[in-house]
N, C-alpha and C positions, 0 to 999 in steps of 0.2 A: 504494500500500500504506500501511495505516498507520501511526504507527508506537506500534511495539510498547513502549517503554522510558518511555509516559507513567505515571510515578507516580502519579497520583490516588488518592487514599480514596474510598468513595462516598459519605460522608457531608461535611458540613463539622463542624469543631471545634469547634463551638457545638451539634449532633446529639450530639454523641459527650457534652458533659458533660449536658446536660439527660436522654443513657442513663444513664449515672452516677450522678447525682438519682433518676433512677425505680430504679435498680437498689437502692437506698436506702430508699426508701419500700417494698419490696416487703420486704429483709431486715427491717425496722422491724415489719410489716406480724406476720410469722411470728413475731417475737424478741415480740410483746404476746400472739400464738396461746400461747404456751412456757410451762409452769410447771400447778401447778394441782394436782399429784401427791399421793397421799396416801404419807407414809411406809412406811405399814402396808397391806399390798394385801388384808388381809381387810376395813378401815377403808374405807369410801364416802367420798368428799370432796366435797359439795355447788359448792365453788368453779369446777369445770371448769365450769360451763353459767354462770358471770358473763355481764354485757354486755361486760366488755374480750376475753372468747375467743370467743365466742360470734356477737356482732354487730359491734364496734369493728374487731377486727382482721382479718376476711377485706373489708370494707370500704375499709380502710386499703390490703390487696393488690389488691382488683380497683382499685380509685384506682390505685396504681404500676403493675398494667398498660396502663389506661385515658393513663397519663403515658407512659408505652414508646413508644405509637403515634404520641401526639403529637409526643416527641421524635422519631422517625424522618422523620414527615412534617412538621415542620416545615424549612422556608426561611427561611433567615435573610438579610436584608439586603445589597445589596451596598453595599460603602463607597466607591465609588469615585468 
């Protein structure tokens, strides 16, 4: 049998920050999507269709996705 009481994470400690980093890149990603509003909602605000909301920033989140993957499938070295 075997045994049951092995503590392991499935990741190692090094997966888990490089999630951390992408989780980062992804909030970074939406926080540049953000903003853009006109005060006055009869008022048009040409600013929402810039390149930083537009192009920049869903870039930036498929990036922190595209890093997600990486970090999970990466292996990291053994030091031993």
């Amino acid at each position: 049998m075997k045994d049951l009481n092995n503590n392991k994470f499935a990741l190692e400690p090094a997966n888990y920050k490089l999630l951390i980093i992408g989780i980062g890149i992804i909030v970074l990603g939406f926080i540049l999507m953000s903003g853009g509003g006109s005060e006055d909602p009869n008022v048009f605000d040409e600013s929402i269709f810039n390149f930083r909301r537009t192009t920049l920033a869903p870039i930036v989140v498929l990036f922190g996705f595209l890093f997600e993957i990486y970090a999970i499938m990466y292996k990291p070295r053994n030091r031993k």
